[in-house]
C-alpha positions as CSV (number, residue, x, y, z in Angstrom):
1,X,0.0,0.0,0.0
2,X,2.7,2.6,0.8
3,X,4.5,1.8,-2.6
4,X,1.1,2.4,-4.5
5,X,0.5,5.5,-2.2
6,X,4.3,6.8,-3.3
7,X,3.0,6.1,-6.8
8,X,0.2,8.0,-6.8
9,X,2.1,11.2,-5.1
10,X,5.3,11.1,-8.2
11,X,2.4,11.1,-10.8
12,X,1.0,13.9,-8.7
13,X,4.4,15.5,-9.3
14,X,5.1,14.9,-12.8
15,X,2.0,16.4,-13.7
16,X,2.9,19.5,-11.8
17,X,6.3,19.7,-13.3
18,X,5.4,19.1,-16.5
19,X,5.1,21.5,-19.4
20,X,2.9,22.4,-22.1
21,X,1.4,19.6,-24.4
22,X,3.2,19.7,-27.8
23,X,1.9,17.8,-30.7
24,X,4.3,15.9,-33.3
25,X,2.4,14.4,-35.6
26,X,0.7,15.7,-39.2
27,X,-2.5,14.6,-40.6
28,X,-1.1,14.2,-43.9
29,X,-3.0,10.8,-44.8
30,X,-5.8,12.4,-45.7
31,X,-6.5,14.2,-48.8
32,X,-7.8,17.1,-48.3
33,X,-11.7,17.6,-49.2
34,X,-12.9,20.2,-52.0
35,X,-15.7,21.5,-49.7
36,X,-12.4,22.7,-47.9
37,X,-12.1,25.6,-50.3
38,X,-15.9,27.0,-50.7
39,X,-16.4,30.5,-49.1
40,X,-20.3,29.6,-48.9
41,X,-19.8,27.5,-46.5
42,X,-19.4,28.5,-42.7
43,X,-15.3,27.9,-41.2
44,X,-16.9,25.5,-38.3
45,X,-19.2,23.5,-41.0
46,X,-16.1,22.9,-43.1
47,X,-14.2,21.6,-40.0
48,X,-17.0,19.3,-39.1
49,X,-16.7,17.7,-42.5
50,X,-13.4,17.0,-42.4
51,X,-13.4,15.9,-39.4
52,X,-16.0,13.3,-39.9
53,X,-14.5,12.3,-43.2
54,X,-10.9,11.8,-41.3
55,X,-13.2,9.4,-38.8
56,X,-15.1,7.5,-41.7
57,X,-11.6,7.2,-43.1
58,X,-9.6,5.9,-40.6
59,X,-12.5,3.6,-38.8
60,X,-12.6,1.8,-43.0
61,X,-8.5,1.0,-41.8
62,X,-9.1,-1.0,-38.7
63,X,-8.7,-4.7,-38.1
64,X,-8.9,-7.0,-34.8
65,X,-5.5,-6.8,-32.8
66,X,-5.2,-3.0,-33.8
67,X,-4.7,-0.7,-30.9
68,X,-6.5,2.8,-31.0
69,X,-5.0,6.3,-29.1
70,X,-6.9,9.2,-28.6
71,X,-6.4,13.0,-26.9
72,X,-9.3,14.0,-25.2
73,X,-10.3,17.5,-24.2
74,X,-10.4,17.7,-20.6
75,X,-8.4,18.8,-18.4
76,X,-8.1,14.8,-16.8
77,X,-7.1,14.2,-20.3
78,X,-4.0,16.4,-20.6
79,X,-3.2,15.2,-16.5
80,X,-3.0,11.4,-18.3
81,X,-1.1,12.4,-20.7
82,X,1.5,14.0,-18.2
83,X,2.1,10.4,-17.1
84,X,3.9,9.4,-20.5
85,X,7.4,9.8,-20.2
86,X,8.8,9.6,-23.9
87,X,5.4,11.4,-25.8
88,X,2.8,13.3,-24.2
89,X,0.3,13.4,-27.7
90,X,-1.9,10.8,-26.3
91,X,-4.1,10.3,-23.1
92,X,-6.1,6.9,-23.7
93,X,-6.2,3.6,-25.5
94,X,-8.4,1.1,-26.8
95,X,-8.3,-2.7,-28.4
96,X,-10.2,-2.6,-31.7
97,X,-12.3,-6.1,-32.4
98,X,-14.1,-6.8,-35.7
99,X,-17.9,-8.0,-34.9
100,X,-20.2,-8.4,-37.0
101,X,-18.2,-6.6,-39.6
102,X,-18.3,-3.3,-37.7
103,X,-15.3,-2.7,-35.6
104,X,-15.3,-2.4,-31.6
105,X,-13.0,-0.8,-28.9
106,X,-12.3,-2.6,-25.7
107,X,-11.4,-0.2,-23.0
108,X,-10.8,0.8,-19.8
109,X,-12.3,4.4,-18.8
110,X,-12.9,6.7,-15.6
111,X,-14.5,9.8,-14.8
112,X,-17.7,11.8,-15.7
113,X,-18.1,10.2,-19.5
114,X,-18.5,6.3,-17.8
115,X,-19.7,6.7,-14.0
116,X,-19.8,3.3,-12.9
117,X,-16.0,3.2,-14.0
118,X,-15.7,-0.5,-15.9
119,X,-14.5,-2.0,-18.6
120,X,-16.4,-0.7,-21.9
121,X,-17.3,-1.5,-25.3
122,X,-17.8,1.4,-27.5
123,X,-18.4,1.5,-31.6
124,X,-15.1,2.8,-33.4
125,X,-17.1,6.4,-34.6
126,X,-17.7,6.9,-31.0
127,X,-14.3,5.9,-29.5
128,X,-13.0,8.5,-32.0
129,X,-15.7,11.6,-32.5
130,X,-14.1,14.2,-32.6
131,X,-16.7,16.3,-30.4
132,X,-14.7,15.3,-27.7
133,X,-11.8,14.4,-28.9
134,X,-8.5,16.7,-30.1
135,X,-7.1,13.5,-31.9
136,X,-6.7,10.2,-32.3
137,X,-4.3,7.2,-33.9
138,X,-3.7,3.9,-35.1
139,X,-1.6,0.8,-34.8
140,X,-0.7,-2.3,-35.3
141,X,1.3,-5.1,-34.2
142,X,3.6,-7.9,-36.0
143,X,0.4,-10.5,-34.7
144,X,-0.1,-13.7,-36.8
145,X,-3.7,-14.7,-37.0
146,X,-3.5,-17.2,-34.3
147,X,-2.1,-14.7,-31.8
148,X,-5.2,-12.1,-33.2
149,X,-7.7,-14.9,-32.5
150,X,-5.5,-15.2,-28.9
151,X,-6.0,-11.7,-28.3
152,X,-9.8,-11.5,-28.7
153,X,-10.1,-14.5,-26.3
154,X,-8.3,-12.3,-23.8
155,X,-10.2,-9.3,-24.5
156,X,-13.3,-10.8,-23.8
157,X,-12.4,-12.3,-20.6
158,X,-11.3,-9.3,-19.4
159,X,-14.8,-7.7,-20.6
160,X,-16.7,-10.5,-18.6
161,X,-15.0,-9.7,-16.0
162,X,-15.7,-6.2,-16.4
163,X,-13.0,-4.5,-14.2
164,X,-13.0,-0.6,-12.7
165,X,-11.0,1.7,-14.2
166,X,-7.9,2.0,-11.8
167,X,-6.7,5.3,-10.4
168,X,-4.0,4.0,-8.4
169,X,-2.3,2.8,-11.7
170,X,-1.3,-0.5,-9.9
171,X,0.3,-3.1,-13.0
172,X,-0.3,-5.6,-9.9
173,X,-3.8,-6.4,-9.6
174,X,-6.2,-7.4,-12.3
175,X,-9.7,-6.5,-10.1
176,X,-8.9,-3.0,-11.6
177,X,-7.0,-2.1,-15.1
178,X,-6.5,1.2,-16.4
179,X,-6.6,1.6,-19.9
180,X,-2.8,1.3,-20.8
181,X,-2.4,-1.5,-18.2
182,X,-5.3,-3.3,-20.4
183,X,-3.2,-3.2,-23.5
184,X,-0.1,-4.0,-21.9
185,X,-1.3,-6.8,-20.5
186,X,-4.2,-8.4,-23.3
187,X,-0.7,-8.3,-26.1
188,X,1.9,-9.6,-24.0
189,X,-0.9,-13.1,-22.8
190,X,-1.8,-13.2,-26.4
191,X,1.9,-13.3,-27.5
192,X,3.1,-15.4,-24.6
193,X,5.7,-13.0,-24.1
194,X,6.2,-10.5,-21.2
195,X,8.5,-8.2,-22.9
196,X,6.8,-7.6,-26.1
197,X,5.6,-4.5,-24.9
198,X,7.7,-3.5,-22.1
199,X,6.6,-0.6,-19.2
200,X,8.3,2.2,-18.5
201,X,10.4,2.7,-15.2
202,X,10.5,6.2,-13.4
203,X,12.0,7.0,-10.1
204,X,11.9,3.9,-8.8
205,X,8.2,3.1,-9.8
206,X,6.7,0.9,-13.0
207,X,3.8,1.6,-14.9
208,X,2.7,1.5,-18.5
209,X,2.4,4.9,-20.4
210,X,0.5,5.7,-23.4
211,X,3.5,6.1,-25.4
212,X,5.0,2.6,-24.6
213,X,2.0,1.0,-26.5
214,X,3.7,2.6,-30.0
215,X,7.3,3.8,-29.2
216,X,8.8,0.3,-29.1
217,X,9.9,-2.1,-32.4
218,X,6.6,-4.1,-33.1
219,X,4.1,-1.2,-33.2
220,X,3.4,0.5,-36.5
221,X,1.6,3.2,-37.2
222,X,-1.6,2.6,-39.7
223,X,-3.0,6.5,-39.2
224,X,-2.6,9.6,-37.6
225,X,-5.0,12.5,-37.0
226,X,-5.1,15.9,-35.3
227,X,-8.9,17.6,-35.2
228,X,-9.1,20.6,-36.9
């Protein structure tokens, strides 16, 4: 308990030390739209578009096994992404899951948005909407089919189980995940492998960040995307 407590405090401090968010990414991959350049049409209406035209777009990309990042709006969001120690663009992940031909994200959420704190399962268009969302990415990993098929059967145990979001970022436990610790853990059962996504190590304490999930040799980036 005091190791979790002293956890809890140097994320505490991190946040307060850390600076302004800074985002490093373009969202070159998609073309730009020709309702872009008519005057007739109102600067927040042509954002819209876009924006839902980058969603339509990048949800038509995703596959089972591919992992999902997005940047809220909220102040809690920017405080998550404080706890990344390498990139700072992201505050929350997902799994994506093809059912039914539509995909799925498997995630784990807190605050306002999911009040009873568990384990959810959201369509891809709302895991990325931009109405509350600054932006979002894609990625994938070097999974065989086998190890995708894996995957899903670890997802939805997890989902059955339907664990609380946890605030004390514990890589411990299982009775509560947060939403990088869900990832973490979900790949590295499926691939049978506890170093295939490895966690970062700060001042003494472990935890997964945000930016482990795609700064590290098997992730690749399928799509990027910053809200206009």
């Amino acid at each position: 308990m005091k190791k979790t407590a002293k956890l809890s405090l140097g994320i505490i401090i991190l946040v307060c030390l850390s600076g302004f968010l800074v985002f490093k990414y373009a969202s070159g991959n998609i073309p730009s739209s020709s309702v872009a350049n008519n005057s007739n049409i109102p600067d927040r209406k042509i954002a819209d578009l876009w924006n839902t035209h980058a969603v339509d777009s990048a949800v038509s990309l995703l596959r089972s096994g591919y992992i999902v990042l997005r940047l809220g709006q909220g102040a809690d969001s920017y405080l998550l992404s404080q706890m990344n120690q390498k990139d700072k663009t992201y505050s929350h992940c997902g799994i994506v899951m093809i059912e039914n031909g539509y995909p799925f994200v498997y995630h784990s959420i807190g605050g306002e948005d999911n009040p009873d704190q568990r384990l959810r399962r959201d369509s891809a268009n709302f895991f990325f909407s931009h109405q509350h969302n600054m932006a979002f990415s894609i990625v994938r990993y070097d999974l065989a089919t086998d190890k995708v098929d894996e995957l899903r059967q670890v997802v939805y145990q997890y989902f059955r189980q339907r664990p609380r979001f946890d605030m004390q970022f514990d890589l411990i436990t299982d009775d509560k995940i947060y939403c990088a610790e869900l990832v973490y853990k979900a790949v590295n059962k499926a691939m049978h492998d506890t170093g295939y996504i490895r966690p970062t190590r700060f001042m003494g304490y472990t935890f997964v960040g945000i930016d482990d999930l795609f700064l590290n040799p098997h992730a690749h980036i399928v799509w990027q995307t910053k809200f206009k």
